[in-house]
C-alpha positions in Angstrom: -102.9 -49.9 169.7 -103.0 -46.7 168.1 -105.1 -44.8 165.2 -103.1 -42.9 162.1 -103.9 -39.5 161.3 -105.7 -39.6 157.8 -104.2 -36.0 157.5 -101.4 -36.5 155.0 -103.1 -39.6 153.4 -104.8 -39.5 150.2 -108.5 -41.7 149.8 -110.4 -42.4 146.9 -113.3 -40.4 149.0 -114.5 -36.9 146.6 -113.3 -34.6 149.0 -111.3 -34.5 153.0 -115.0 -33.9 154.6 -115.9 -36.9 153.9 -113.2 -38.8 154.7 -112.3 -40.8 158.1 -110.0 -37.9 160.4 -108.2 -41.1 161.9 -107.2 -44.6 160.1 -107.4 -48.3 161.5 -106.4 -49.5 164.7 -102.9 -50.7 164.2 -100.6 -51.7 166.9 -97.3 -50.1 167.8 -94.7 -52.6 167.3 -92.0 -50.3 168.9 -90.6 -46.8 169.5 -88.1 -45.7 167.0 -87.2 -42.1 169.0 -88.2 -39.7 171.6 -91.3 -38.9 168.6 -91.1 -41.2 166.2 -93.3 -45.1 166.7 -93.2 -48.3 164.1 -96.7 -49.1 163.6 -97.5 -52.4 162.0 -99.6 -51.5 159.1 -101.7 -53.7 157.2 -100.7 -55.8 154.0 -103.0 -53.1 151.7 -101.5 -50.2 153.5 -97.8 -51.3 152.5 -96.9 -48.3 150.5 -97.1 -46.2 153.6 -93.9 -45.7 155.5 -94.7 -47.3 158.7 -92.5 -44.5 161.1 -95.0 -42.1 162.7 -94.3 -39.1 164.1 -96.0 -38.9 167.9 -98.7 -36.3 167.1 -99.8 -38.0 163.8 -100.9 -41.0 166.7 -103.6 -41.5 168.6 -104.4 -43.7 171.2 -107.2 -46.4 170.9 -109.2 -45.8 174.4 -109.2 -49.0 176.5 -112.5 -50.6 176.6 -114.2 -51.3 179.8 -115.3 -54.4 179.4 -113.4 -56.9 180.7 -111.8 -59.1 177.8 -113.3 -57.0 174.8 -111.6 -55.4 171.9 -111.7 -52.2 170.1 -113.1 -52.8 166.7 -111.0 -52.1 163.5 -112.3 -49.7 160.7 -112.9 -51.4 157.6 -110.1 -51.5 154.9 -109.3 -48.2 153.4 -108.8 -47.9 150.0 -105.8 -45.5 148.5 -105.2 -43.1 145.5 -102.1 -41.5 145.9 -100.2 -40.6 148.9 -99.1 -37.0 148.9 -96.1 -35.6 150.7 -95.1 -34.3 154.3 -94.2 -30.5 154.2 
């Protein structure tokens, strides 16, 4: 399980302050290269290519309590997304 860098990823929020620095929790369905992992995105997140490079990743931290999840962040809601440089 992993969290996207909200970087490179335009929201509907006014401004980048306020919006989230990391997206969802999304699990990694496999690894494409040495850098590059195939998250499994959500059905409203579809538009997003679902290759990642390593860095824009995160790891979810494991919880401590035995047989309890991370929870999810709630859906996010896009405008545009703009393009890598």
């Amino acid at each position: 399980m992993a969290y996207i860098l909200a970087k490179f990823i335009r929201t509907i929020k006014p401004s980048k302050k306020l919006s989230e620095h990391y997206l969802g929790l999304f699990p990694v369905t496999e690894k494409v290269s040495f850098y590059y992992y195939l998250i499994n995105l959500l059905e409203h997140l579809q538009a997003i290519h679902p290759v990642f490079y390593i860095f824009q990743l995160e790891l979810a931290p494991r919880s401590r309590i035995p047989n309890h999840n991370n929870p999810s962040l709630p859906p996010l809601k896009l405008t545009a997304i703009s393009n890598l440089k």
